[in-house]
N, C-alpha and C positions, 0 to 999 in steps of 0.2 A: 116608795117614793117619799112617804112620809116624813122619813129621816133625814129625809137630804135639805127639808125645809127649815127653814130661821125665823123663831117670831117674836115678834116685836110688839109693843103695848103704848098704848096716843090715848090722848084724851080728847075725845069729838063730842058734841054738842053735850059738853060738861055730864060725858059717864066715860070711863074708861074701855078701851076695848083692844083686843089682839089682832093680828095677822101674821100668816104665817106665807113668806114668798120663800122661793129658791135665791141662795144667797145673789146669785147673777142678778135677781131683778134687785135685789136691795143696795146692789154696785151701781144699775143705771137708775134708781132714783135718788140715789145721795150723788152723782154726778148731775142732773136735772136739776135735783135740789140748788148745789153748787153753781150751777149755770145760769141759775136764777137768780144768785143772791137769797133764799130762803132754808132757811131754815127746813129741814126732811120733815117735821110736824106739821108745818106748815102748809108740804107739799101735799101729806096726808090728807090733810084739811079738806084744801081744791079738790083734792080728785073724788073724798068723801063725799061734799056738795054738790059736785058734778054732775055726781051721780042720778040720770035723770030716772033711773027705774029703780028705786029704793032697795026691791028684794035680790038686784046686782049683788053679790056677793062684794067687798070690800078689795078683795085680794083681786080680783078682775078689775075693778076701777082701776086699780094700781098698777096692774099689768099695763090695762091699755093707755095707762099715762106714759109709759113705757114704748110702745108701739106708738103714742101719738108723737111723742119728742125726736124718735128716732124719723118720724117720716117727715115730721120737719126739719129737720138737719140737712137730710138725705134731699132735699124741694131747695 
């Protein structure tokens, strides 16, 4: 499964840091990104901060920014 994933590097609270998604979530968050008018770093950002349980891995924030956008669409 490893392989199938794509990772990408953001600069969050001024240190750099990687995530690796399956390319499909990196389609529905530069679409979210775009439907927002933001910027995909940006997107990073929020969902980094959102984060209300810190040792959340990164790549799950980012998912369920994914899961959140789709069930608001869907509402």
């Amino acid at each position: 499964m490893a392989g199938h994933l794509r990772k990408r590097s953001f600069s969050l609270a001024g240190h750099r840091t990687s995530v690796a998604l399956e390319p499909e979530f990196w389609t529905a968050l530069e679409a979210e990104a775009e439907r927002r008018a933001l910027p995909l770093a940006r997107l990073v950002q929020e969902a980094d901060a959102a984060r209300a349980d810190p040792s959340l891995p990164l790549a799950s924030a980012l998912r369920l920014t994914v899961l959140h956008a789709l069930r608001a669409a869907r509402d």
